[in-house]
TIRO-541525 format. One record per atom (N, C-alpha, C, O, CB): residue in three letters; z, y, x. Coordinates in pm, whole numbers, plus 32768, in hexadecimal, padded with zeros to 4 digits. Each point is the difference from the previous one (the first is absolute). Last residue first. Glycine has a CB too. Layout:
# residues N
ALAZYX ...
This chain:
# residues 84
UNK457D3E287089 UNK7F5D80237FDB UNK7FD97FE27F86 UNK7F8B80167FDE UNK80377FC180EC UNK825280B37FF5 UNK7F927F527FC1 UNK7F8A806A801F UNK800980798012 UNK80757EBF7EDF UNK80AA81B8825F UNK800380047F6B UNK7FAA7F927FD6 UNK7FA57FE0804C UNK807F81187FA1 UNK812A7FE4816E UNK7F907FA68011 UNK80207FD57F9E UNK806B7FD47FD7 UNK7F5C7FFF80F5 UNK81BD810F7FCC UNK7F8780538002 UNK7F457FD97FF3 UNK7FA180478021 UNK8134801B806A UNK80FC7EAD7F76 UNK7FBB7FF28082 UNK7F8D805A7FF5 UNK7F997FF18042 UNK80AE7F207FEC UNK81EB80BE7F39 UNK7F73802E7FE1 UNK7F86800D8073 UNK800680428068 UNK8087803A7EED UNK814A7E3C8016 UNK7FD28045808C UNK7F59802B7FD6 UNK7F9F7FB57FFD UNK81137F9D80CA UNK815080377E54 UNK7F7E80057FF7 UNK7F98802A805E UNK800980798015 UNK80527F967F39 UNK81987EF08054 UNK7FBD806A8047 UNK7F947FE47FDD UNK7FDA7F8C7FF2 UNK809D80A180BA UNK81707F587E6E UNK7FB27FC78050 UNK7FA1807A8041 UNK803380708007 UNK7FE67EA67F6B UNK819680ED7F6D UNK7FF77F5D801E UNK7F807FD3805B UNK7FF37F8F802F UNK807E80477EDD UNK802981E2802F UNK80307FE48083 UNK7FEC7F92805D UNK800A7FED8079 UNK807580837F1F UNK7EE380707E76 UNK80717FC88021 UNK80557FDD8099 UNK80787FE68005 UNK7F1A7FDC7F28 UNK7ECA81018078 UNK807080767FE3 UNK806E7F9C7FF2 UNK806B8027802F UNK7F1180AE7F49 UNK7F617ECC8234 UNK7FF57FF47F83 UNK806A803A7FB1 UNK806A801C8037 UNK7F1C7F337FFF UNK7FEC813A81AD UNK804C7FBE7FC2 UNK7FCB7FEB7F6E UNK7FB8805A7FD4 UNK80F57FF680CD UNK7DE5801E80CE UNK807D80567F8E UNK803D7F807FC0 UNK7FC47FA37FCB UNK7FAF815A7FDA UNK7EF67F6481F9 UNK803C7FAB7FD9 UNK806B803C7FD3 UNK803B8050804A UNK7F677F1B8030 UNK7E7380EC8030 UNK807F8054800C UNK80627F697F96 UNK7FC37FAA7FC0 UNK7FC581C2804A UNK7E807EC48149 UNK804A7FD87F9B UNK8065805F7FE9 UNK800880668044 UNK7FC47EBF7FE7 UNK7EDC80BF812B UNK802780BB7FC5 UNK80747F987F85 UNK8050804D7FCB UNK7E6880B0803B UNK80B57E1681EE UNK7FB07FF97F6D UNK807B80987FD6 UNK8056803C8041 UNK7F447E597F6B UNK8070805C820E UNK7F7D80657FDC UNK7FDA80077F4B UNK7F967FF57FC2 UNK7FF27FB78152 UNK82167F6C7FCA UNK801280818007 UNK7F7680447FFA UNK7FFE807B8000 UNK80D97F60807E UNK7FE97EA97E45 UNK7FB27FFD8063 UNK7FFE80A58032 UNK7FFA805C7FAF UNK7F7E7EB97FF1 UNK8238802D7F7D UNK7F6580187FD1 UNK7FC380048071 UNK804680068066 UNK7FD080787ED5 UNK819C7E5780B2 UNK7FD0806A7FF4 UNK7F74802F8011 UNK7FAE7FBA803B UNK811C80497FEC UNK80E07E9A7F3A UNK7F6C80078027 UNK7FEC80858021 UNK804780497FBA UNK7F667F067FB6 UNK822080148006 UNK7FC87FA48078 UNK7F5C80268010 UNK7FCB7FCB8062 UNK80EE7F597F66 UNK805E81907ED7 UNK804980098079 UNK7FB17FB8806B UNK8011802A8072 UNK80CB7FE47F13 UNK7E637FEC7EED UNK7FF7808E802E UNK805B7FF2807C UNK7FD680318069 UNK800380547EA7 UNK80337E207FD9 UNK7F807FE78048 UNK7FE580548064 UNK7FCC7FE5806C UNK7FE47FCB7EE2 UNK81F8804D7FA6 UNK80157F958069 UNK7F698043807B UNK800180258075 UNK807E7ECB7EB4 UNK7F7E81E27F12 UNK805A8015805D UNK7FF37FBC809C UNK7FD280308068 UNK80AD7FED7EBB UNK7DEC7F8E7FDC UNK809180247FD2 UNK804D801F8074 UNK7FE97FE78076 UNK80127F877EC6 UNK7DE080EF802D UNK80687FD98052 UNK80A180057FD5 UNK8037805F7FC7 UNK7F137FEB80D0 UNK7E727FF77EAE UNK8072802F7FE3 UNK80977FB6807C UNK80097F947FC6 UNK7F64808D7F0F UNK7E7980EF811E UNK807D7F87802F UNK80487FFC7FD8 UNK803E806A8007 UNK7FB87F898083 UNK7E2680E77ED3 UNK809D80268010 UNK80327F86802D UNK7FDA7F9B7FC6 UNK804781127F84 UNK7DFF80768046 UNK802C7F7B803E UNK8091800A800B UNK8028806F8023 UNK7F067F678063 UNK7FEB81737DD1 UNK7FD8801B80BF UNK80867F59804C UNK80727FEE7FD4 UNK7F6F81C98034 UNK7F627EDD7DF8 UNK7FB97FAE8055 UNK80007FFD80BA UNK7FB67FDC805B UNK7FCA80477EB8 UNK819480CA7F69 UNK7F88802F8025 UNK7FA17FCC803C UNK7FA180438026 UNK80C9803F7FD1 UNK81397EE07F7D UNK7F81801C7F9E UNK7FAA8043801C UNK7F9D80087FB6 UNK80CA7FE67FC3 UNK80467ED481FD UNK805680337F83 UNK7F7F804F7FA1 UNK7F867FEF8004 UNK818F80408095 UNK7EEA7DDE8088 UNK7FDE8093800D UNK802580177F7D UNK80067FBB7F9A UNK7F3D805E8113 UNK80ED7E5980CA UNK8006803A7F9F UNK7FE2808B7FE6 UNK7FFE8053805B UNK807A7F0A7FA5 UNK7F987F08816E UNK7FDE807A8009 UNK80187FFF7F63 UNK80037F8C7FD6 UNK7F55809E810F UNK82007EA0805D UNK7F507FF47FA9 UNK7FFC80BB7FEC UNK80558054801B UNK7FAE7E747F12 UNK81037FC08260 UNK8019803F7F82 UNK7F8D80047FAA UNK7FAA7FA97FF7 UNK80F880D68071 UNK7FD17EE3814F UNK80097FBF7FA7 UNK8040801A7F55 UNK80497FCE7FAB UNK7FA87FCC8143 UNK7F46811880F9 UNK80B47FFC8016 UNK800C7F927F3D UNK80737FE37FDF UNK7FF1819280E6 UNK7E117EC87FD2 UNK80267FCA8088 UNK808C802E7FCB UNK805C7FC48037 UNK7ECF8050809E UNK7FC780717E09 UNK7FE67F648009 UNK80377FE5807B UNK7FE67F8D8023 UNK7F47805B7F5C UNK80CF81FB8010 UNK806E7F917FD7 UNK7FED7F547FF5 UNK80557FAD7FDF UNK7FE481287FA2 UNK7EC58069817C UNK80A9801F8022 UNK803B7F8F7FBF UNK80437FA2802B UNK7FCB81697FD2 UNK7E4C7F2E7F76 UNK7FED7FAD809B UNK80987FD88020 UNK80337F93801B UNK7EEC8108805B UNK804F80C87E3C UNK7FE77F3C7FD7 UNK80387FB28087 UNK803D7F958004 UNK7EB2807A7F60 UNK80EC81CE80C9 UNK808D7FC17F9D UNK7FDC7F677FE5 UNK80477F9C7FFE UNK7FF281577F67 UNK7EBA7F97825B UNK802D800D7F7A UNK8089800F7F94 UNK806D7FCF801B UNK7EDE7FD2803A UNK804B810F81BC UNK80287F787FC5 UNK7FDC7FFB7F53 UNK8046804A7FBB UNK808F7FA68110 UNK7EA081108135 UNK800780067F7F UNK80167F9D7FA1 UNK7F9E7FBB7FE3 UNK7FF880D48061 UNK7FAC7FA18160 UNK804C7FBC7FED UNK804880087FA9 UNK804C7FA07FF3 UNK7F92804B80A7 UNK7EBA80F17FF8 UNK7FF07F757FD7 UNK80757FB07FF5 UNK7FF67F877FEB UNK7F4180898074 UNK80C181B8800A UNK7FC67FF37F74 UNK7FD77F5B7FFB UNK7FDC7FCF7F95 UNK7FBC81488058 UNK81217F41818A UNK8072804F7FCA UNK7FDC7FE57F58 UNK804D7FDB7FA7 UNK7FD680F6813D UNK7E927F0F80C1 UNK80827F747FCC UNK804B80097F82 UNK800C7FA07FB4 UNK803480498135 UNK7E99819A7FA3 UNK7FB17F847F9E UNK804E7F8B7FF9 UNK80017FB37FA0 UNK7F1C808C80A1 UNK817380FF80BD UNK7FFB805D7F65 UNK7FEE7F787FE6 UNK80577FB77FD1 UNK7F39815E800C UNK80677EC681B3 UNK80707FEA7FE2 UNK801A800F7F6A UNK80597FCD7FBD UNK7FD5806D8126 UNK7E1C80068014 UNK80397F727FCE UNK807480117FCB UNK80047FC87F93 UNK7F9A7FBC8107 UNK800782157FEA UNK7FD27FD17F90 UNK801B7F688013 UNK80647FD97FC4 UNK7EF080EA8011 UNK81477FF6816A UNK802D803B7FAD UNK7FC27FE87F80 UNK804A80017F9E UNK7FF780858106 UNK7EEC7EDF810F UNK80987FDB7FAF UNK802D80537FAE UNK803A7F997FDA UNK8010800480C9 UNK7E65810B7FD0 UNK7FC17F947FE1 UNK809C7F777FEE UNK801B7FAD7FA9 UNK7EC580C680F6 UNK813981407FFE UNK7FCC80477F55 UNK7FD87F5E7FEF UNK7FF87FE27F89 UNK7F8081638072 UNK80D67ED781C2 UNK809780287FA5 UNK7FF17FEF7F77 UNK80567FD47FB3 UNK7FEE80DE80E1 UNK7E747F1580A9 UNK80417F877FE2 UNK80917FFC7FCB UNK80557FAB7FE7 UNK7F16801180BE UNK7F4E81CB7FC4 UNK7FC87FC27F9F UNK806A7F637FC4 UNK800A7FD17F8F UNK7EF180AF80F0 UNK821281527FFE UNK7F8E7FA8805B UNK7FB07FAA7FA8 UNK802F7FF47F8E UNK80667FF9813E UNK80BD81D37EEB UNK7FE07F697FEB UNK7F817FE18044 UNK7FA0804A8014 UNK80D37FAA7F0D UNK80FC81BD8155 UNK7F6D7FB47FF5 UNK80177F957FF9 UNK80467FC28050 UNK7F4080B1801A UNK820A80E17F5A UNK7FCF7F888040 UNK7F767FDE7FC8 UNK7FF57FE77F88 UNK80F87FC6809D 
């Protein structure tokens, strides 16, 4: 299939929505009412409990990953985004 110019021209806006909409970790958690912290390597971390984890979920344009804590009692959600 041949793209057309107003194909390649939507198709990119669409890119460029996609990258603007991109949510911070800061952003995430001031709206669900949490805070940013960071572990020793200096990279941004959520921490969430149980309860919090059952009811929120991550934004679907972001790479996060989110791991039980070793006790069980809560979640860490790595946002790959590091202090300056």
């Amino acid at each position: 299939m041949r793209r057309t110019r107003s194909s390649r021209r939507r198709r990119s806006s669409r890119r460029r929505l996609r990258e603007n909409s991109h949510i911070t970790p800061e952003a995430w958690a001031k709206q669900n009412g949490l805070g940013i912290e960071h572990d020793n390597q200096g990279q941004k971390i959520i921490y969430l409990s149980n309860e919090e984890a059952g009811v929120l979920s991550l934004p679907d344009d972001v790479t996060w990953t989110a791991e039980q804590s070793y006790d069980e009692e809560s979640w860490i959600v790595y946002t790959g985004e590091y202090a300056e």
